[in-house]
N, C-alpha and C positions, 0 to 999 in steps of 0.2 A: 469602227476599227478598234477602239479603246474596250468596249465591250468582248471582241473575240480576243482579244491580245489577254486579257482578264482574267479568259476563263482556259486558255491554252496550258496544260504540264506536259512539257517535254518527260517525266517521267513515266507518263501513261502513256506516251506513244509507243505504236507496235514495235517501230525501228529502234527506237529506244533501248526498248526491254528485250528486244533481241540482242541489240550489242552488247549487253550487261550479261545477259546470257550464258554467249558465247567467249566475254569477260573469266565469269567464274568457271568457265570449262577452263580456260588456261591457264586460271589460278590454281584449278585441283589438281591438274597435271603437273604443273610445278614444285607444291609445294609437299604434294606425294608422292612424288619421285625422291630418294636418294640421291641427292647432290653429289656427292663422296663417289657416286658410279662414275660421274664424266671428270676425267682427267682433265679436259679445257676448264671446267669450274660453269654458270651460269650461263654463259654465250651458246655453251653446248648442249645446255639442258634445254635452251632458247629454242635452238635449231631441231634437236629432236622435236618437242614437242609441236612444233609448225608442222613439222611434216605430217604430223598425227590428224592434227588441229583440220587443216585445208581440205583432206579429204571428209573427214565429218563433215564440214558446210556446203563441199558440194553435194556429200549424199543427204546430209538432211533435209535443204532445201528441192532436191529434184522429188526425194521421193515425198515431200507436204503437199507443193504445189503443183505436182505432174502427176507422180503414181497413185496416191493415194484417190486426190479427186477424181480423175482418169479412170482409175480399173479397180480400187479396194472399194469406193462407195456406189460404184455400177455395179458390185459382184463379178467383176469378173477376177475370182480369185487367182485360177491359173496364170493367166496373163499378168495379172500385179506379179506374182510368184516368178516368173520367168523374169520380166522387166526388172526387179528388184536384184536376182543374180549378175545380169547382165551390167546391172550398174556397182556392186559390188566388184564385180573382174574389174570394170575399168577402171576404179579407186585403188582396187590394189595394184594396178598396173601404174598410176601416178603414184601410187607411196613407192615402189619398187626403186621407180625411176627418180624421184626424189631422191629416196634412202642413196641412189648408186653414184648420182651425177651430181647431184649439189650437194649434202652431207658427208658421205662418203670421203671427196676426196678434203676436204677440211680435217678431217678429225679422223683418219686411219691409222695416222703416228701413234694415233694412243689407243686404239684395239690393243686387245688381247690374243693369243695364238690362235684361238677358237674362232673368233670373230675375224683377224684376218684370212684364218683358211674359209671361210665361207662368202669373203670379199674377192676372193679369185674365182667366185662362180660367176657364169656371164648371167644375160641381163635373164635369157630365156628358162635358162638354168632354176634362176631365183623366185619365177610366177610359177612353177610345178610343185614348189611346195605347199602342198593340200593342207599342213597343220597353222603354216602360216598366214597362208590364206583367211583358215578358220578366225585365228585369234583374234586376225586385224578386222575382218568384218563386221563382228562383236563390236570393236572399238568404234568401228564405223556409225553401230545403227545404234549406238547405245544412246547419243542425243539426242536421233529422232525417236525413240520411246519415249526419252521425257516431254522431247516437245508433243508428242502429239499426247500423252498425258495432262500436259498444262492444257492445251486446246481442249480436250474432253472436258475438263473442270472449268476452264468456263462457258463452253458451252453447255454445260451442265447447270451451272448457276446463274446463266439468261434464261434457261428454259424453266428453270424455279422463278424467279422474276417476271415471268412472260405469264405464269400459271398462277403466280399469286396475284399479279395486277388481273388477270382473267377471272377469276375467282371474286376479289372483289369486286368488279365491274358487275358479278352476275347475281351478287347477293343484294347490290345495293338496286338492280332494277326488279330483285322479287320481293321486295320488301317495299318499292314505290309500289308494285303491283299490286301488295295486299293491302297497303293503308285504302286507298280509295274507298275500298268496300265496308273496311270499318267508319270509317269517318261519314259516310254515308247514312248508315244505318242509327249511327251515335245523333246524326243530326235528326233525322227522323223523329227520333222520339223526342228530344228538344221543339221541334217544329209542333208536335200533336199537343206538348202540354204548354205549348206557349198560346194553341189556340183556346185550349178550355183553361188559361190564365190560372194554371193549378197552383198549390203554395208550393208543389213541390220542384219548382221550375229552379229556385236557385242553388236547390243541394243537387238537380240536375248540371248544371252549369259548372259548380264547382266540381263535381267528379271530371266532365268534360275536361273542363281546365287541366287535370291532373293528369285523362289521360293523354290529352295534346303535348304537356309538358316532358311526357315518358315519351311519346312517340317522337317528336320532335328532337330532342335534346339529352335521352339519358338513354335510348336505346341502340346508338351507331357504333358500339362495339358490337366485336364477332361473336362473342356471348358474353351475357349479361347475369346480372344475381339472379335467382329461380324466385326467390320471394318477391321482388320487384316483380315480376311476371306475376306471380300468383296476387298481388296487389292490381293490377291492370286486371287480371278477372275478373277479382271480386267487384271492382268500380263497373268495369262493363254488364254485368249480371245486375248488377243493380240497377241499372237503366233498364236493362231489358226487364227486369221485373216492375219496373214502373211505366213502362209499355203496353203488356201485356196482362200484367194485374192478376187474377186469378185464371187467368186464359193458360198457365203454365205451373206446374210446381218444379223448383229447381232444388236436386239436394248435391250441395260442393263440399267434399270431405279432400282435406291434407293434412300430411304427419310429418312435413318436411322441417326438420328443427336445424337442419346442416345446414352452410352455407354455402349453393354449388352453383354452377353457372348451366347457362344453356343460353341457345339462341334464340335470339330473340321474335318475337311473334310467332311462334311456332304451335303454339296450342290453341289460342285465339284462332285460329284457323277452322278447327274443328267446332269450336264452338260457335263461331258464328255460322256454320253448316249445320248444326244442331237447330239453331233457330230458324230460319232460313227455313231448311226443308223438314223442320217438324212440329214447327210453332205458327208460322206462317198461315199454311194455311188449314190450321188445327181449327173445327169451330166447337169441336168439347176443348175438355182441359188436355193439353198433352203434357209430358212429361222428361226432363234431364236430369239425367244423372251421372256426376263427374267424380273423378276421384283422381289424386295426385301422391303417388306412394316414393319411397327410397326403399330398396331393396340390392344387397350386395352389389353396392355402388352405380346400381341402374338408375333412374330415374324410371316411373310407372307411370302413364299419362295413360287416363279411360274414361271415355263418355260414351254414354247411351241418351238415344234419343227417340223417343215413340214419332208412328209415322201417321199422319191421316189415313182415314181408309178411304177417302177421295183423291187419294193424291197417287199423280202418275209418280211411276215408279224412277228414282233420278239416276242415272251412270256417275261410277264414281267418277271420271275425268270431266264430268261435265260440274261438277261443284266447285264454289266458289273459292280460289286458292289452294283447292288440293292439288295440281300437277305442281303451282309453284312449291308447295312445302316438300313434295317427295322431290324436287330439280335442289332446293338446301340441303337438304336429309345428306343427298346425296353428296355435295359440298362438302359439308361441316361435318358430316358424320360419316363416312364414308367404310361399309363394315361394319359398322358399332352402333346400329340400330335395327330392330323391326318393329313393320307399321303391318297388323290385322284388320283387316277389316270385315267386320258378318253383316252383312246386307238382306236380311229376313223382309216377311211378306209387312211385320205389325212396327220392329223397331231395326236402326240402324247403331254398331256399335264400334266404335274405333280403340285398341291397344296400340300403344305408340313406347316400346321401351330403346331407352338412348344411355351411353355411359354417361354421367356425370363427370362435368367439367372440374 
């Protein structure tokens, strides 16, 4: 109990912020109006603007909670259209009757000659005026504009809230998705020089370390430094070059001197498809070649990779982490990249240009 009581504001309640609302409608009315017009002084300005006030609440709320969900969000535009006149007549028939029976006889001592000769019009007389009609229906639907304005905006800004919690939910499971296959692969070659007791088992380890520590802990922003990424290459290419040994030559060119962002694992992707399907199961030497450019504020991401000529030919969807990187692309970049790919008989070669963050 102490718990809900805790976290309860009455100022965020709907009914609340309605009554505050419909507060400042009577304050505009009030404090916009010419006082100086009503001979009675405040009491009178009170009583006009009541009259005003009552039919906006009935029409606001019939047409939020009736018309609108009813016939404007079924399309049935006619019918809203029609229903919404209908309910207009019958406002200006209670402001009519208002204006004639309760205001009226209060405060006709202090009409003007103009104003009394149009108070000896009867009641039927007073609903045929078409200009009158017009003015006060305006008056009528002018709050439910704004309210259904407020309504838009925020349902506007749930549905930004509902897309960014979506959004995050969907990067943080394509990026559990892609670690596995890394961390797999890193252990591998850990695993092969642990059996032939290599020296080079503990600058092995220490690179591992480094990159656990980036994956772990320094890459769960939405993007991250580009040098930090291109750091994560070079440490993984170093394993795999101690893996593979002269079974591969790898040449990794970058010119990136900026400080810019991207997201994260996004290039590792390719390159661990690089090894994968061209290193693998290569029994000459094959061959990577990577390069990472800045151009007129794009980021350049390019690898080529020679293909066995024993090897069955692979479908890009069927590679390891490519649908998740173009399901981010499209996330984080959305518009503001293209991903080439020339998939030849000898090599496979990926262009990947992105704005810089």
């Amino acid at each position: 109990m102490r718990h809900f009581l805790g976290k309860y504001n009455p100022y965020k309640s709907p009914l609340s912020k309605h009554i505050l609302f419909w507060i400042c409608v009577f304050l505009y009315f009030m404090f916009s109006s010419n006082v100086s017009n009503f001979e009675a002084g405040y009491i009178q300005l009170f009583h006009s603007t009541c009259k005003i006030i009552i039919p906006q609440i009935i029409t606001a709320y019939a047409s939020l909670y009736l018309l609108v969900p009813k016939f404007l969000n079924e399309k049935k535009i006619y019918i809203f259209i029609f229903w919404l006149i209908v309910l207009l007549i019958t406002m200006f028939v209670l402001y009519v009757a208002l204006h004639m029976y309760l205001y009226e006889p209060k405060y006709i001592e202090y009409y003007d000659d103009l104003a009394k000769k149009y108070a000896k019009d009867s009641f039927w007389e007073r609903l045929s005026y078409f200009s009158v009609f017009l003015s006060k229906s305006i008056l009528f639907l002018t709050p439910v504009v704004l309210l259904l304005m407020a309504r838009f905006y925020k349902n506007q800004q749930r549905l930004l809230k509902l897309n960014e919690q979506k959004k995050t939910a969907e990067l943080v499971a394509l990026k559990h998705q892609l670690n596995p296959h890394f961390l797999f692969n890193t252990l591998n070659n850990l695993y092969s020089l642990a059996i032939k007791k290599s020296d080079e088992t503990p600058d092995v380890i220490d690179k591992l370390a480094d990159i656990l520590d980036y994956m772990l802990y320094r890459c769960n922003d939405t993007f991250v430094s580009l040098q930090k990424e291109i750091e994560l290459i070079d440490n993984y290419l170093s394993l795999e070059k101690v893996r593979y040994g002269n079974r591969v030559q790898i040449l990794f060119k970058n010119n990136i001197q900026k400080d810019i962002k991207i997201a994260p694992l996004l290039l590792l992707t390719f390159i661990e498809n690089a090894f994968k399907h061209g290193v693998t199961q290569e029994l000459k030497e094959a061959s990577i070649v990577i390069n990472i450019n800045l151009e007129n504020n794009q980021i350049i991401f390019y690898i080529k990779n020679s293909k066995p000529n024993a090897s069955l030919d692979i479908k890009e969807e069927n590679r390891i982490g490519l649908k998740n990187v173009k399901n981010q692309l499209e996330l984080l970049y959305p518009n503001n990249y293209t991903l080439d790919i020339e998939n030849s008989k000898e090599t496979y070669e990926v262009t990947l240009k992105l704005l810089a963050k």
